[in-house]
C-alpha positions in Angstrom: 31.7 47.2 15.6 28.9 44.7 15.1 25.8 43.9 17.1 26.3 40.4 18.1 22.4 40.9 19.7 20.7 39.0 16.3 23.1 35.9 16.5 22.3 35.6 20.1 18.6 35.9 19.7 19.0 33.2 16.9 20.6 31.1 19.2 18.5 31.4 22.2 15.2 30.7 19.3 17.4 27.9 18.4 18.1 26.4 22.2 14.6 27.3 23.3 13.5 24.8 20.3 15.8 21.8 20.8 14.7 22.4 24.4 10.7 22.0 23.3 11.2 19.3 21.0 13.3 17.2 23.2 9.9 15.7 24.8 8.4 15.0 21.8 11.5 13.2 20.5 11.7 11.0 23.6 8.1 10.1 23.1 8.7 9.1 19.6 11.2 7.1 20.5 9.8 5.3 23.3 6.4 4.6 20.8 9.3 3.0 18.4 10.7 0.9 20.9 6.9 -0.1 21.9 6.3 -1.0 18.5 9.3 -3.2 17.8 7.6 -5.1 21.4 4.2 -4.6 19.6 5.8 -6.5 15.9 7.0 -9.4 18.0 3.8 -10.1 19.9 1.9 -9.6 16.0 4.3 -12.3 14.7 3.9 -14.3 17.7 -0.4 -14.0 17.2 0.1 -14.8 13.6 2.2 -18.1 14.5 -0.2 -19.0 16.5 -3.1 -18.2 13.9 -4.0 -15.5 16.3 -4.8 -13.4 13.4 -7.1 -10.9 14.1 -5.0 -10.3 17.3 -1.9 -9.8 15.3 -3.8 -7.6 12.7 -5.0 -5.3 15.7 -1.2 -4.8 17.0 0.2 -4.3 13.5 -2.0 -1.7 12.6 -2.1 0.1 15.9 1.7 1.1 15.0 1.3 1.6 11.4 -1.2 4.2 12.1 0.6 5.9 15.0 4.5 5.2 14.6 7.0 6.7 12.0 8.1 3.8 11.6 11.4 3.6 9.5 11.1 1.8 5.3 12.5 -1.2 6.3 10.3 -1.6 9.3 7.6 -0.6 7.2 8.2 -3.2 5.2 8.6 -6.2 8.0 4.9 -4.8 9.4 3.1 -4.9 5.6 4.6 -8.1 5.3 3.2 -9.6 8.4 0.2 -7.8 8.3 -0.6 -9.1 4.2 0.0 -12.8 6.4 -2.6 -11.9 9.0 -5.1 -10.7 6.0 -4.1 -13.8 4.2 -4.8 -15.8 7.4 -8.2 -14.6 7.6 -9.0 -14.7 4.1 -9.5 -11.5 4.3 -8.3 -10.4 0.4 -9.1 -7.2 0.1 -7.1 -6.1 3.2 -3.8 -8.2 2.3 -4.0 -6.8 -1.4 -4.4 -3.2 0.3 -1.4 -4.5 2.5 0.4 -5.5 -0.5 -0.5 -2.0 -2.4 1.1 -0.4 0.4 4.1 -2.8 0.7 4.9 -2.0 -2.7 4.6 1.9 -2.2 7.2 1.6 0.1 9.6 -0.2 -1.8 8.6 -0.8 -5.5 11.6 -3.7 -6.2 10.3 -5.7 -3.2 10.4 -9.3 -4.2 9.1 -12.1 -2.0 10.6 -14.9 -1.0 9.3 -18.1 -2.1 11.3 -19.9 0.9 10.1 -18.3 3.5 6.9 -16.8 2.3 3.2 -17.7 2.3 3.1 -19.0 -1.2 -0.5 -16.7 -1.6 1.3 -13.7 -0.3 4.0 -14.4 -2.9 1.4 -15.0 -6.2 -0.3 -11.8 -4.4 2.8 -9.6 -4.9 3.4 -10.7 -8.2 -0.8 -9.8 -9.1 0.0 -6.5 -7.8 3.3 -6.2 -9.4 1.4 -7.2 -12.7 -1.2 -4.4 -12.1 1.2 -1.4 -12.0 2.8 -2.6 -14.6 -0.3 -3.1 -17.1 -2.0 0.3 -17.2 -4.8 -1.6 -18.3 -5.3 -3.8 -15.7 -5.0 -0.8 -13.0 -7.1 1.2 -15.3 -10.2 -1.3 -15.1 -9.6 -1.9 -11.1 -10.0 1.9 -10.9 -13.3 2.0 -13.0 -14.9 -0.1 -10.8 -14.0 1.2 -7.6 -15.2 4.9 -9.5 -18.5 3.5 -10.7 -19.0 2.2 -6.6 -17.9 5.0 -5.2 -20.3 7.6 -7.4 -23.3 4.8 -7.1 -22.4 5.6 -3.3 -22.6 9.5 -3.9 -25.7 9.6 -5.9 -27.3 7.4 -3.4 -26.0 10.0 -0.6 -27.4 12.8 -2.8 -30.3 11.4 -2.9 -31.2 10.4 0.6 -29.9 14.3 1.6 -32.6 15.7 -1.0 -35.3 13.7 0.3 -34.3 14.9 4.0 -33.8 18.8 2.9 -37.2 18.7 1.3 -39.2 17.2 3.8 -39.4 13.4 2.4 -40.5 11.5 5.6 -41.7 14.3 8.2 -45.3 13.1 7.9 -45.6 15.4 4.5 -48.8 14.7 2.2 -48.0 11.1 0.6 -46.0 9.7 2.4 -48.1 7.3 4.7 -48.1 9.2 7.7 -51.5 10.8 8.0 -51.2 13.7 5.9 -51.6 16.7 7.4 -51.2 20.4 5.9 -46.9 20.1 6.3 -46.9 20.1 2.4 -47.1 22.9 0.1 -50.7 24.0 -0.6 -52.2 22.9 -3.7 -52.5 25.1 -6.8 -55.8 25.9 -7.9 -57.6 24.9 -10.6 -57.5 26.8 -13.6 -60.6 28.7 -13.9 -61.3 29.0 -10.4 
């Protein structure tokens, strides 16, 4: 006859599991529902060019909420608005970059969409699709972001070897903190 002592252990793991994670699942859930509250104040702010306000409660949900593709979606979209609404191009093309991660096909729609969130998809769009175009966005933000590593690297060097703890040279008073001189052939 067989043990039946592994299947019941299995189980028992099993129970002991859905037991943990039921908390954690009725957290998530009520963090959904505060997020579908959250989306209709956001959309409220942004009607009433509350935009800042609206960008705060978006992305407070975005950040902390699985938040299901369409959702997603309906919060990028509002968001990209907000950015929009603030001038803020940078953000709503970021918004849009995501938007489109989501769901590459997404198409605006001219009805009932800014018409600058609509040309701003359809830039986007145009960037994936012309390797070129991404290419030369990408260079820049390389050339900024390694101007802003050699810069780092350089301010760290100066700290690690003493540039501006009252070293010989620098303006300070001197003093014997630097490394003695050599001296003089000859001598």
């Amino acid at each position: 006859m067989r043990s039946f002592a592994p299947l019941v252990v299995v189980m028992v793991a099993a129970w002991l599991g859905l037991m943990a994670a039921a908390p954690a699942l009725a957290v998530a859930q009520e963090a959904e529902a505060a997020c579908a509250q959250e989306f209709e104040r956001a959309e409220e702010a942004y009607f009433s060019a509350e935009f800042e306000r609206a960008i705060g409660l978006l992305t407070t949900c975005l950040d902390e909420v699985a938040l299901s593709p369409d959702e997603r979606l309906q919060f990028l979209r509002v968001l990209a608005f907000a950015y929009l609404g603030t001038e803020a191009m940078a953000d709503a093309r970021m918004a849009v970059e995501h938007l489109l991660d989501v769901d590459p096909a997404y198409t605006p729609d001219p009805a009932t969409d800014r018409p600058d969130f609509v040309t701003l998809v359809e830039e986007v769009k145009a960037t994936r699709e012309d390797p070129a175009a991404a290419s030369e966005g990408r260079s820049v933000w390389r050339w900024v972001a390694g101007s802003a590593l050699t810069v780092a690297a350089g301010i760290g060097a100066a700290v690690l070897l003493g540039g501006g703890n009252g070293g010989p040279g620098n303006g300070n008073g001197g003093g014997d903190d630097g490394l003695p001189t050599p001296p003089l052939p000859g001598n």
